[in-house]
C-alpha positions in Angstrom: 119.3 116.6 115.2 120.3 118.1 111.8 119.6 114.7 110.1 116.1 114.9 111.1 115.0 118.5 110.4 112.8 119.1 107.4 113.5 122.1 106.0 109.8 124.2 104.9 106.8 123.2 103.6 106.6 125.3 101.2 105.2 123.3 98.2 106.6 127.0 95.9 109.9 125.8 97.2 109.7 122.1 96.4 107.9 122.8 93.1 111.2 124.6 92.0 113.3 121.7 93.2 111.2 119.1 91.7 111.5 121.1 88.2 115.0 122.1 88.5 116.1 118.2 89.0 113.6 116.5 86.5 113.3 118.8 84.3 115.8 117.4 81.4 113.7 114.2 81.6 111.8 112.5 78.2 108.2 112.1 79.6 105.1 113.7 80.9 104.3 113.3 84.3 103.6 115.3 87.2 104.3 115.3 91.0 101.3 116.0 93.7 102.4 117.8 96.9 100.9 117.7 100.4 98.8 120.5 100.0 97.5 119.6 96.6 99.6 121.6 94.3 100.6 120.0 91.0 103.9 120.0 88.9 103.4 119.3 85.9 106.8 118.0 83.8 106.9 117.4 79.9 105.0 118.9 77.1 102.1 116.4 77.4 99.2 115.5 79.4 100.9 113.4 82.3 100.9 109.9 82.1 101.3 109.3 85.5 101.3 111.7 88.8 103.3 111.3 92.0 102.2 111.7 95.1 103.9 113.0 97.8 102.1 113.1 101.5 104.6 115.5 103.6 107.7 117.3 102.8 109.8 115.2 104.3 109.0 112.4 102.2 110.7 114.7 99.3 113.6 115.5 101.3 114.4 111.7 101.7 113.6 110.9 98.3 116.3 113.5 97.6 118.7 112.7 99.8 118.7 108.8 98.6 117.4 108.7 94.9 117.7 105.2 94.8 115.0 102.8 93.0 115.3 100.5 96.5 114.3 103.3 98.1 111.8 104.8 95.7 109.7 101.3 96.3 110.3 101.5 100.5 109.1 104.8 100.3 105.9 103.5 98.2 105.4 100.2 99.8 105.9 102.3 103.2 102.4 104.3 101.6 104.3 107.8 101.9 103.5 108.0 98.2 101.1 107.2 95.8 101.4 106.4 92.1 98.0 107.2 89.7 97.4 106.9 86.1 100.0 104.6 84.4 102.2 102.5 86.6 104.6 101.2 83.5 105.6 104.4 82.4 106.0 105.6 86.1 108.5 102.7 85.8 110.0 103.6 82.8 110.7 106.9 84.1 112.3 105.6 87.3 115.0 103.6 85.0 115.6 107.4 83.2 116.2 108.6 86.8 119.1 105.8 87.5 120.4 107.2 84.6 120.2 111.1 85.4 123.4 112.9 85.9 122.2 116.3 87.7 125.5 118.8 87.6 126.8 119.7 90.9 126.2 123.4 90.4 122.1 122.2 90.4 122.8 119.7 93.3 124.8 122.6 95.5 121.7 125.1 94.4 119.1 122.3 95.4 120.5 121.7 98.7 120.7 125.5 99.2 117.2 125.6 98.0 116.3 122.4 100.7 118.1 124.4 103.7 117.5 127.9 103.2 115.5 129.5 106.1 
């Protein structure tokens, strides 16, 4: 079923798409993948670090951005959240916000698909 099909694991891949998308935001934090590598965003040390137990987490994060099911996804424990919870929440209101162009969402979902 296409629906369900995670695309690879590669955390190079999802590093690029996690940068690519979040890039443009006004914090320091950083995402944790499966297999332990980090992306880092923002000039700083990160205040906060996301983590993300299987790829397919990512790619349903992606596909629904949405706070409701940012928290279903945490409360669920298919993330974490460590260091500082508030500005993980600030930066979640910056992400309601985000506009991301369609030429990044088409080369995203290339990125997400490609064999």
């Amino acid at each position: 079923m296409i629906g369900s099909r995670v695309p690879s694991s590669s955390s190079a891949r999802a590093a690029s798409i996690l940068r690519e998308i979040f890039a443009g935001l006004p914090a320091s934090f950083a995402f944790r993948l499966w297999d332990g590598t980090e992306v880092t965003l923002g000039a700083e040390s990160p205040r906060f670090t996301v983590v993300l137990h299987a790829p397919r987490t990512l790619v349903g994060l992606l596909r629904d951005p949405s706070p409701l099911n940012f928290a279903e996804t945490f409360v669920d424990g298919a993330i974490d959240i460590e260091g500082d919870l508030f500005a993980a929440m600030d930066v979640a209101n910056a992400v309601e916000e985000l506009k991301v162009p369609l030429s990044v969402r088409l080369r995203v979902l290339g990125t997400m698909w490609a064999a």
